[in-house]
Rosetta silent file (secondary structure, phi, psi, omega in degrees, C-alpha in Angstrom):
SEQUENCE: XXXXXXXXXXXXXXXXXXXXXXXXXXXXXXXXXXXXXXXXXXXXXXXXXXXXXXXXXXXXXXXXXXXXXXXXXXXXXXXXXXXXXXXXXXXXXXXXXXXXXXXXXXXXXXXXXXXXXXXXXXXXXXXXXXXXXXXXXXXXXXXXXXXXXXXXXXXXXXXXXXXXXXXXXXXXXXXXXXXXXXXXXXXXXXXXXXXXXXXXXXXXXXXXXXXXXXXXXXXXXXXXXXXXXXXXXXXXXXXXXXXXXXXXXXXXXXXXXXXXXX
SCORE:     score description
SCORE:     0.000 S_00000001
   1 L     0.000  -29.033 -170.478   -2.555   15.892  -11.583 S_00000001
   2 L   -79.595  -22.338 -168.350   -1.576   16.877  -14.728 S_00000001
   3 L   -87.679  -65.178 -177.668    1.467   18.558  -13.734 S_00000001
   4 L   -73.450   -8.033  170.371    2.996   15.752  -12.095 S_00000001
   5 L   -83.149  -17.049 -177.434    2.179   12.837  -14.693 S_00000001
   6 L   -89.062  -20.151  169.799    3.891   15.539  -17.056 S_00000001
   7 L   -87.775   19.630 -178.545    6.917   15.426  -14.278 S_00000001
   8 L  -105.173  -25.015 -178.779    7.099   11.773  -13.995 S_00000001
   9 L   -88.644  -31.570 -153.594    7.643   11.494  -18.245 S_00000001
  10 L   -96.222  -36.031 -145.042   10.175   14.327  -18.699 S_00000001
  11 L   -80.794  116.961 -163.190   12.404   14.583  -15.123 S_00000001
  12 L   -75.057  -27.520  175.222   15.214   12.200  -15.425 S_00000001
  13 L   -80.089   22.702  175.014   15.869   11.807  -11.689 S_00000001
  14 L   -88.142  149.563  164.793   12.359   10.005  -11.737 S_00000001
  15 L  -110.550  141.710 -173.953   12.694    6.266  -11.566 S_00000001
  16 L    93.883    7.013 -160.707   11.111    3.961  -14.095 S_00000001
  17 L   -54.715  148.652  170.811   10.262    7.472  -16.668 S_00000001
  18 L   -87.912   -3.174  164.395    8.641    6.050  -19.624 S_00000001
  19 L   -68.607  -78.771  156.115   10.942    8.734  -21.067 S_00000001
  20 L   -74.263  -27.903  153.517   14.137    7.584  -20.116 S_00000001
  21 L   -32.120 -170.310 -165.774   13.714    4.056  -19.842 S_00000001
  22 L  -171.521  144.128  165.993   13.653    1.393  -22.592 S_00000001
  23 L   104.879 -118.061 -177.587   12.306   -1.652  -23.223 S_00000001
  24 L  -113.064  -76.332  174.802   10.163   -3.875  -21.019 S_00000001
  25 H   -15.605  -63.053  170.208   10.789   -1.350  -18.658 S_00000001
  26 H   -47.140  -48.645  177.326    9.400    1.501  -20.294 S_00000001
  27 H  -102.474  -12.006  154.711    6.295    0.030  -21.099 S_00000001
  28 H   -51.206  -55.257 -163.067    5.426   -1.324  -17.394 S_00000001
  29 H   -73.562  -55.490 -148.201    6.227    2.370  -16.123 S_00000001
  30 H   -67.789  -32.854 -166.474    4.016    4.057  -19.020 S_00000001
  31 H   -80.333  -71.282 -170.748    1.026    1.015  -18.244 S_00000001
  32 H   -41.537  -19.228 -166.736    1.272    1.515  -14.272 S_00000001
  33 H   -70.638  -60.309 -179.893    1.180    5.211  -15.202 S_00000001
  34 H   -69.853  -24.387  162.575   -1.745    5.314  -17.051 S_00000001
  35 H   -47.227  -90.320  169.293   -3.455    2.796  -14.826 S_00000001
  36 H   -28.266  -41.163  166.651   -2.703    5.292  -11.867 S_00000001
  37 H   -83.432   -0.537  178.848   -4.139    8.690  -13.990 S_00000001
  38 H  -100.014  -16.357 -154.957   -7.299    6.357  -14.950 S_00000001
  39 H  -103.108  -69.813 -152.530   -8.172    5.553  -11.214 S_00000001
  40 H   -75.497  -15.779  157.051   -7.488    9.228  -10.429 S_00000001
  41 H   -57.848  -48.456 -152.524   -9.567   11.006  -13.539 S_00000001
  42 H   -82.631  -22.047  179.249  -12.464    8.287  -12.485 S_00000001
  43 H   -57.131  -45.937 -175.072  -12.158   10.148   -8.755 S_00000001
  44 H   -72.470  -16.627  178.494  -12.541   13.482  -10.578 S_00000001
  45 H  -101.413  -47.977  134.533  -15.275   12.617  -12.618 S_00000001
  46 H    -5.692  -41.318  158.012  -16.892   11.131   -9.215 S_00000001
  47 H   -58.147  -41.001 -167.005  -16.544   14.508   -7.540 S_00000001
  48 H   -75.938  -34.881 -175.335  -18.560   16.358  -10.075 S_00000001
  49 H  -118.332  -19.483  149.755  -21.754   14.299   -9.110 S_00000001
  50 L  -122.464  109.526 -166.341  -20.869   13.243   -5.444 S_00000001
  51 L   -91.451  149.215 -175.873  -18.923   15.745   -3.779 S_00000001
  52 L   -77.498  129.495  163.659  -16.638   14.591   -1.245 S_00000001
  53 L   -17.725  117.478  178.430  -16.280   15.754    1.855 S_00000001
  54 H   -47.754  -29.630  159.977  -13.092   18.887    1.887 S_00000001
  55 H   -74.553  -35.210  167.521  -10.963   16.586    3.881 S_00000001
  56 H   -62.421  -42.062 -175.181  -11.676   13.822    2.338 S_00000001
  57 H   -56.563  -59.714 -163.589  -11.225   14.998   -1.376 S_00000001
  58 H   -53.986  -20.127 -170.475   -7.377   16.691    0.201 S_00000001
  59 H   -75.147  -39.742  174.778   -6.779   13.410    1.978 S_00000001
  60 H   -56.014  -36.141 -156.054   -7.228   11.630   -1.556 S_00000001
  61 H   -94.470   -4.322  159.442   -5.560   13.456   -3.710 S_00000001
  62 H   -52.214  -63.998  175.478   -2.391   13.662   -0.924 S_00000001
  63 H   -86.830   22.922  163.069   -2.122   10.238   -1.153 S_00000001
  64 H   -96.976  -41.998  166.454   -2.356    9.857   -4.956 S_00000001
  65 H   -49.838  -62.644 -175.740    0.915   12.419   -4.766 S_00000001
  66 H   -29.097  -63.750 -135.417    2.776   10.306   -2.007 S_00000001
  67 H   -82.855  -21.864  179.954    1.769    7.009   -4.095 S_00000001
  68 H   -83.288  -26.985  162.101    2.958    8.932   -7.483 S_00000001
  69 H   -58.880  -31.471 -175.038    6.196    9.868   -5.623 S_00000001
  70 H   -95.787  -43.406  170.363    6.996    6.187   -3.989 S_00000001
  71 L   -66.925   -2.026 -170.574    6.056    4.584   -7.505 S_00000001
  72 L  -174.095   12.490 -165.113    7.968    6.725   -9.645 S_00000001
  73 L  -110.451  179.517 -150.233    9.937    8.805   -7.646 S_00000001
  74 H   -73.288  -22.083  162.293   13.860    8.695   -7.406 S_00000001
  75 H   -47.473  -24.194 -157.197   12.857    6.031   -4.434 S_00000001
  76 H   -90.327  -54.248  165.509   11.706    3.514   -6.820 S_00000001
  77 H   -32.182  -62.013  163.156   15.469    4.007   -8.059 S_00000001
  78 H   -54.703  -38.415 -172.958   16.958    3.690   -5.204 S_00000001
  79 L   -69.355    2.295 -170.688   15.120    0.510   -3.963 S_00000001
  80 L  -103.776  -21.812  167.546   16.967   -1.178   -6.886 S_00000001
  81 L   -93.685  -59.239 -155.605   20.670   -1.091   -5.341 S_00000001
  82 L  -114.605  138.123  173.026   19.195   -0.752   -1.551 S_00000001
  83 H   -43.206  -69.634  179.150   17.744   -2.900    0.578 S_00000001
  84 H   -41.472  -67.150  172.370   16.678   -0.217    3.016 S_00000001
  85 H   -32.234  -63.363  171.767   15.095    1.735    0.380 S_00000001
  86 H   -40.533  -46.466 -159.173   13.171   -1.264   -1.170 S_00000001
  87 H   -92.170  -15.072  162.984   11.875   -1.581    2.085 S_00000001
  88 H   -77.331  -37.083 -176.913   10.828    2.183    2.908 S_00000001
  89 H   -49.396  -48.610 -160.297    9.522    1.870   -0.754 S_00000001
  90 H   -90.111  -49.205 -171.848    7.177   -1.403    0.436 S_00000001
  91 H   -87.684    9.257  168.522    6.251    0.115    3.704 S_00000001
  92 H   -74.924  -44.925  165.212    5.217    3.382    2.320 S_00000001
  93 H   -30.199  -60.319 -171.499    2.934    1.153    0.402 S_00000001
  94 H  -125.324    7.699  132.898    1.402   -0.516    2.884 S_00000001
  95 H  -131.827   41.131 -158.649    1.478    1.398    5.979 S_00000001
  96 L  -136.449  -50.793 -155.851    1.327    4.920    4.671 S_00000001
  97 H   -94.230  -14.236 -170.242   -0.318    5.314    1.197 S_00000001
  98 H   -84.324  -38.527 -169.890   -3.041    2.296    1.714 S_00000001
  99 H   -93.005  -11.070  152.886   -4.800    3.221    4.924 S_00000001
 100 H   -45.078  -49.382 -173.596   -4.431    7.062    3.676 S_00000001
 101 H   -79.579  -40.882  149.848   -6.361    6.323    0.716 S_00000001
 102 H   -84.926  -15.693  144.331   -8.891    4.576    2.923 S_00000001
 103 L   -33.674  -24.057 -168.518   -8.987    6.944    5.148 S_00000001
 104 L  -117.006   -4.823  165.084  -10.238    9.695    2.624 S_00000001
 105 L    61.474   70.238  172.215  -13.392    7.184    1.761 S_00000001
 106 L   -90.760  -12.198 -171.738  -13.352    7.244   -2.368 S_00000001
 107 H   -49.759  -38.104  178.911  -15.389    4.849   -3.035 S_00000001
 108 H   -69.878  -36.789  176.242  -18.543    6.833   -3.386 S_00000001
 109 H   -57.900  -24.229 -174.418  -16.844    9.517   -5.874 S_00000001
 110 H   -98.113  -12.300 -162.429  -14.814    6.050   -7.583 S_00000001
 111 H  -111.717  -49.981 -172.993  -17.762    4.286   -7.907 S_00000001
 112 L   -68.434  -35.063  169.151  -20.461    7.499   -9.581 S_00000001
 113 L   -95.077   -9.001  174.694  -17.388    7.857  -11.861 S_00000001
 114 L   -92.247    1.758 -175.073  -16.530    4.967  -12.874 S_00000001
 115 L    49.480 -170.333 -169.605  -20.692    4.043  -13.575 S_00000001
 116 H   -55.532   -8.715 -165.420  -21.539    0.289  -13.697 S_00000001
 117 H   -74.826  -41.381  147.250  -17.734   -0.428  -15.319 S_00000001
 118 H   -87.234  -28.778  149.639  -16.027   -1.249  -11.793 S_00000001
 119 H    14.562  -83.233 -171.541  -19.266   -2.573  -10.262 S_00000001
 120 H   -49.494  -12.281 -165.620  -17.791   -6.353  -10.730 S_00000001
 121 H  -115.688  -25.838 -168.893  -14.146   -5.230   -8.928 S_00000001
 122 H   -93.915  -36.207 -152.538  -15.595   -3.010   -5.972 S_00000001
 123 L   -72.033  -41.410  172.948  -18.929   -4.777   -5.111 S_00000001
 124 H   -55.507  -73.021  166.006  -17.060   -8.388   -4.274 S_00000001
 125 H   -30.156    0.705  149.195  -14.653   -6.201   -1.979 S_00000001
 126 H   -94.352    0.588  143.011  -17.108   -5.110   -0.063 S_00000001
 127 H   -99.217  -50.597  178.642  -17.750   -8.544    1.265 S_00000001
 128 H   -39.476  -74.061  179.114  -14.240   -9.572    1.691 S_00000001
 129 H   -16.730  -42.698 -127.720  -13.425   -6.519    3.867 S_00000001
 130 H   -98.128   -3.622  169.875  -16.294   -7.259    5.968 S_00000001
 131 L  -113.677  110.566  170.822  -13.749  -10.347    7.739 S_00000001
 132 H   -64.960  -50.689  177.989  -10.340   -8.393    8.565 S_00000001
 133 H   -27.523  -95.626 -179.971   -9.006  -11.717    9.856 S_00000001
 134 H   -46.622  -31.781  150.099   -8.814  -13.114    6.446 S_00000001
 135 H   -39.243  -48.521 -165.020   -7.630   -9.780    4.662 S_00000001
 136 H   -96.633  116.180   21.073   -4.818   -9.846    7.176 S_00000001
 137 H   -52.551  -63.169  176.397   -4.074  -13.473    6.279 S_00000001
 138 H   -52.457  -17.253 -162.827   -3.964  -12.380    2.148 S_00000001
 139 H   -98.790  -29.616  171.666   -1.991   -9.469    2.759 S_00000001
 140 H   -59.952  -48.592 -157.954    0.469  -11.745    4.881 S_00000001
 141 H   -55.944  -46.210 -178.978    0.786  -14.028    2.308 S_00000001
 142 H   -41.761  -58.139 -166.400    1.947  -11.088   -0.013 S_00000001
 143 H   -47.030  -72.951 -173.581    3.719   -9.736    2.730 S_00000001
 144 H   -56.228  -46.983 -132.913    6.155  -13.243    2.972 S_00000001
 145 H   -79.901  -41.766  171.136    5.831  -14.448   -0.462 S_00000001
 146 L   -86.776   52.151  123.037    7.947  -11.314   -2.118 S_00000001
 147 L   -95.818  -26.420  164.287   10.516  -11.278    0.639 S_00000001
 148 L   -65.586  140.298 -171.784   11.535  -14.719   -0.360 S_00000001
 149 H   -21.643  -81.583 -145.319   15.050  -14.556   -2.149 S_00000001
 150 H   -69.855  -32.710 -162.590   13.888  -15.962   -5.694 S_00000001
 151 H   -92.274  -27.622  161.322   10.548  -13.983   -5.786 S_00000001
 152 H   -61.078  -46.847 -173.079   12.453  -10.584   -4.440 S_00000001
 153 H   -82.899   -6.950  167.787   15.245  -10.761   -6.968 S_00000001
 154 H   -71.961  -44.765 -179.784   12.728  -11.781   -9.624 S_00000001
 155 H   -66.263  -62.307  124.742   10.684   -8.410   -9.054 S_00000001
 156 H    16.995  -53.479  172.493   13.715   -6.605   -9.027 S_00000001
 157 H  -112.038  -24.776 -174.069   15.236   -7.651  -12.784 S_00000001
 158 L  -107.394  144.228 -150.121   12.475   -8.291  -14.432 S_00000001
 159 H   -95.563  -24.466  175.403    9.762   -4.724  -14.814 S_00000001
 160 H   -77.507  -41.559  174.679    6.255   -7.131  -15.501 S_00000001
 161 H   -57.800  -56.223  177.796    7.448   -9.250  -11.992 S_00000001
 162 H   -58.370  -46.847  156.064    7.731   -5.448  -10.388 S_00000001
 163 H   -77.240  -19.901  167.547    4.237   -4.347  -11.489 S_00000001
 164 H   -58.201  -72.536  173.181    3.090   -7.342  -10.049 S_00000001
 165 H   -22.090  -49.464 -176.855    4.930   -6.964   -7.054 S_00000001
 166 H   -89.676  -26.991 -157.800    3.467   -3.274   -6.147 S_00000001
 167 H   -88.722  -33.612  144.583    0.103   -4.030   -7.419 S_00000001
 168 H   -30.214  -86.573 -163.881    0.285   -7.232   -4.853 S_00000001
 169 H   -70.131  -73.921 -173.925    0.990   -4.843   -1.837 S_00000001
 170 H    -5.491  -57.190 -164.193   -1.197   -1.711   -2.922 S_00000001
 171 H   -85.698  -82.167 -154.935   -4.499   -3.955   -3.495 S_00000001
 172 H   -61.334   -1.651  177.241   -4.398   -6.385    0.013 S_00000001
 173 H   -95.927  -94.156  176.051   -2.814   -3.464    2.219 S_00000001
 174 H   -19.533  -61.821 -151.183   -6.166   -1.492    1.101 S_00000001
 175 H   -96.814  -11.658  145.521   -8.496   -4.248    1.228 S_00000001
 176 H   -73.571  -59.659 -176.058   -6.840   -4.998    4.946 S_00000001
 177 H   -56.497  -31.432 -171.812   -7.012   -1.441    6.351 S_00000001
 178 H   -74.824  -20.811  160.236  -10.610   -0.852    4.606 S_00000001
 179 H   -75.423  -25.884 -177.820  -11.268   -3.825    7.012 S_00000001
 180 H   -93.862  -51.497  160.853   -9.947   -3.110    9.661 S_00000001
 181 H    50.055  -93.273 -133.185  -10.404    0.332    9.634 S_00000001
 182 L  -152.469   -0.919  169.316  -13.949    0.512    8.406 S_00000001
 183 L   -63.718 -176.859 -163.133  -14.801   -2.655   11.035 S_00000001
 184 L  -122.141 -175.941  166.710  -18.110   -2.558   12.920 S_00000001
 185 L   -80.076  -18.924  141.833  -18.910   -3.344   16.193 S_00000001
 186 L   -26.047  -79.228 -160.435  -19.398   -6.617   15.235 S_00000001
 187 L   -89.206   12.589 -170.467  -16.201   -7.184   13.723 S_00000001
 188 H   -61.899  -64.196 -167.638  -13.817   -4.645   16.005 S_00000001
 189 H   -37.443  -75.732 -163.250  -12.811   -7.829   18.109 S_00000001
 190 H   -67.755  -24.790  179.115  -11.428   -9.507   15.114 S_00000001
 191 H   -91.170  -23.443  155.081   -9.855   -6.355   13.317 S_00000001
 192 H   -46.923  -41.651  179.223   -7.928   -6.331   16.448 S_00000001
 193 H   -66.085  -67.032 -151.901   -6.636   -9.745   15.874 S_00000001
 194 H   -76.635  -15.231  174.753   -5.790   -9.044   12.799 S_00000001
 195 H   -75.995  -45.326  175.768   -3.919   -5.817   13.330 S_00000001
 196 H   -57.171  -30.529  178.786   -2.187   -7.994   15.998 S_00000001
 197 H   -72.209  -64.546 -171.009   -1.361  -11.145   13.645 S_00000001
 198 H   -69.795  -12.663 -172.806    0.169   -8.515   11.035 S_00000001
 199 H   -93.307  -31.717  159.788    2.118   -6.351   13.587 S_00000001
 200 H   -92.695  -18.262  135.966    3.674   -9.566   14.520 S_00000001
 201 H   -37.463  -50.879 -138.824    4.478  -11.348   11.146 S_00000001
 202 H   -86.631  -33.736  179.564    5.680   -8.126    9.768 S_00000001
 203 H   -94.768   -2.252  135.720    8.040   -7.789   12.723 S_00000001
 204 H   -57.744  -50.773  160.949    9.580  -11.344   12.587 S_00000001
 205 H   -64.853  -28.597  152.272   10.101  -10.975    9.264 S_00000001
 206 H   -47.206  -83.809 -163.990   11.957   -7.651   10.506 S_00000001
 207 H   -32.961  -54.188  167.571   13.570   -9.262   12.858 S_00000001
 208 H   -49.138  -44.460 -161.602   15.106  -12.019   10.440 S_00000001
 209 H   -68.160  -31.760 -173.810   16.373   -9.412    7.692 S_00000001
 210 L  -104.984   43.788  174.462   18.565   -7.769   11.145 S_00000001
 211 L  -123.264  -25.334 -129.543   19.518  -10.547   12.608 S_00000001
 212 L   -96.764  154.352 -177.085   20.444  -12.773    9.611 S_00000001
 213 L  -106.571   12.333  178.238   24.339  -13.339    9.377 S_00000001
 214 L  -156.799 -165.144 -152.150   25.021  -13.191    5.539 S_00000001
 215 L  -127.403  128.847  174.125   23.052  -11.079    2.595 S_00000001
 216 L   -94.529  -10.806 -179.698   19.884  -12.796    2.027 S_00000001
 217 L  -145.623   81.428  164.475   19.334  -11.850   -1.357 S_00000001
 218 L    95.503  163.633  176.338   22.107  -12.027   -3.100 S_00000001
 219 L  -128.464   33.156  134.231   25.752  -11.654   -2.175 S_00000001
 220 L   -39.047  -55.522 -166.842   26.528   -8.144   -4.019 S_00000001
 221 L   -70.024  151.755 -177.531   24.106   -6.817   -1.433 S_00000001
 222 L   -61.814  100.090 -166.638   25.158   -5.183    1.654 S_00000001
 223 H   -75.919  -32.717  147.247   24.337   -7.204    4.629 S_00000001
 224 H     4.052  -97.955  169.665   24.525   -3.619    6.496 S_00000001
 225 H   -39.230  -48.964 -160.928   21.881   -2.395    4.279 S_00000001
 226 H   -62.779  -34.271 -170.647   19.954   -5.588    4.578 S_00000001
 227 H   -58.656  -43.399 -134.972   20.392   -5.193    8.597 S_00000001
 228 H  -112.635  -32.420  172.446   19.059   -1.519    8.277 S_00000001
 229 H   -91.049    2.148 -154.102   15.748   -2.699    6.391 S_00000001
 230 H  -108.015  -36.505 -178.753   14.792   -5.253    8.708 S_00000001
 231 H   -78.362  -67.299 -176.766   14.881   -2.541   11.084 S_00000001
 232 H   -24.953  -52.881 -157.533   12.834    0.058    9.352 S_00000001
 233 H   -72.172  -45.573 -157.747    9.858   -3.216    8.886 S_00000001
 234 H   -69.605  -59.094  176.906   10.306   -4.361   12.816 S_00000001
 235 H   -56.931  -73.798  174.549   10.088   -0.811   14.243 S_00000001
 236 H   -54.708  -56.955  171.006    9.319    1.820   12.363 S_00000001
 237 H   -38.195  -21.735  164.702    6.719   -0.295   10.641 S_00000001
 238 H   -57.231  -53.989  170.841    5.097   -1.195   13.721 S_00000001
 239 H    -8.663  -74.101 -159.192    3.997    2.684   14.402 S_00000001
 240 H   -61.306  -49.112 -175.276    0.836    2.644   12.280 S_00000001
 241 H   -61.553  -15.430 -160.461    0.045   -0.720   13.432 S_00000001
 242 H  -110.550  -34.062  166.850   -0.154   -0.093   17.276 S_00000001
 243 H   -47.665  -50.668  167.035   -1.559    3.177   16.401 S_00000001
 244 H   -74.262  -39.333 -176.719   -4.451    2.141   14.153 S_00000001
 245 H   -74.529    0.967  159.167   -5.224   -0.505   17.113 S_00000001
 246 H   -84.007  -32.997  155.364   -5.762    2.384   19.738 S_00000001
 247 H   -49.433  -54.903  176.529   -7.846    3.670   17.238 S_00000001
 248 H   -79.360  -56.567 -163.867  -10.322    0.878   16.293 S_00000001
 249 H   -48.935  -55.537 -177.144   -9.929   -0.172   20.222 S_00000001
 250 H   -40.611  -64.660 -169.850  -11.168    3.475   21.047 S_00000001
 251 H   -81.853   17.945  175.326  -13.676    3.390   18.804 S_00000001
 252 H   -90.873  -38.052 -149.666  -15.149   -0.155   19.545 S_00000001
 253 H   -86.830  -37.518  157.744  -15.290    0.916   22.816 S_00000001
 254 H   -39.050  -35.602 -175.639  -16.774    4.253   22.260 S_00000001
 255 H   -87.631   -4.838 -173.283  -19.697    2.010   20.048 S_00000001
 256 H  -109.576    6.054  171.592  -20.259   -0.217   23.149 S_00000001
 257 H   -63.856  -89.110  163.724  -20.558    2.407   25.340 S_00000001
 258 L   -81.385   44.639  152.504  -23.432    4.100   23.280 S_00000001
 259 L  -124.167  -15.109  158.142  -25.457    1.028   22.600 S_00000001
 260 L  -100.539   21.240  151.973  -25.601    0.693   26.376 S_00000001
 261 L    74.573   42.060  170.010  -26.449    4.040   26.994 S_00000001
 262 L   -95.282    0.000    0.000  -23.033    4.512   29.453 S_00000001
């Protein structure tokens, strides 16, 4: 961990470096930084008194690299000129690095290290989560509200708008997949819906960015490029979603199975 928070200050082709930057900038990158090494030190001190499962520990700390690579890697850079980028940048976020990280189950290891001090931020999530439906309504909201023009190009120039902006998808893309996920038999029916409701937002909103006949955000930008992220969200972006619902379907069906003793 240590290695790569020391290659994120010195390596210049990093984007956002609290080295080379300046400014407002500079101190956004260095506070998301340290934010990001405080969450992953409280995992490590959470391992020493509950250890995690061997897959679980590698799937966490794989997708604390990924998420230190898409946050601070030469992508982050890129996503500042290109559409397309921005938007592999947002869906690494939210269909790659969120349901990874639930996926590897930190909580008990985030919660024995962090003692009673996150207690007030974890324990209310673990009632939201328990309706996916409404998770995948907040994370749509997210989802829409920074793809409109003024709220994209706000995130974009100013670096406090921009930690908002990632901290926005990161936390409701997590607290949707830990619902749906992490649903019950109870609530499978409904994490379906909700996988379905977001696989079809997310790909209208696709659709518009390739369809749209002028550069929607601004008109320096490329509608080409704009055309080409629009794609990435309707298609590619889809993947995980039709994927995790053969998953959850499977396993709903698998739980209704053995409670009637088929």
């Amino acid at each position: 961990m240590l290695i790569i928070v020391l290659l994120g200050l010195a390596t210049p082709v990093f984007g956002h470096s609290p080295i080379s930057s300046g400014g407002a900038e500079q101190f956004t990158a260095l506070l998301g930084m340290v934010m990001f090494g405080m969450v992953w030190l409280t995992y490590l001190l959470g391992a020493r008194r509950v250890t995690p499962h061997g897959l679980q520990a590698l799937g966490f700390h794989s997708t604390m690299v990924i998420g230190f690579v898409a946050l601070w890697g030469p992508l982050d850079h890129w996503a500042e000129s290109s559409a397309a980028a921005h938007m592999v940048q947002h869906m690494m976020f939210m269909v790659v690095i969120a349901p990874l990280w639930v996926l590897s189950r930190p909580l008990p290891q985030l919660a024995s290290g962090s003692g009673r001090v996150l207690a007030p931020v974890w324990q209310p999530m673990l009632k939201l989560v328990q309706h996916p439906v409404y998770m995948a309504y907040l994370h749509g909201v997210m989802v829409w509200l920074w793809h409109i023009p003024r709220f994209y190009i706000l995130a974009l120039e100013n670096p406090w708008w921009h930690l908002v902006e990632h901290g926005c998808f990161l936390i409701t893309a997590g607290l949707f997949w830990w619902a749906v996920l992490k649903s019950t038999q109870r609530t499978v029916g409904w994490a379906l819906f909700a996988l379905l409701f977001t696989l079809m937002h997310t790909g209208f909103l696709g659709a518009m960015l390739t369809f749209a006949q002028s550069p929607l955000y601004g008109a320096g930008r490329s509608l080409q490029d704009q055309q080409l992220a629009g794609l990435i969200m309707w298609v590619l972006g889809a993947i995980p979603y039709l994927l995790a619902a053969g998953l959850v379907g499977w396993r709903g069906y698998w739980q209704m199975q053995r409670r009637w003793g088929g």
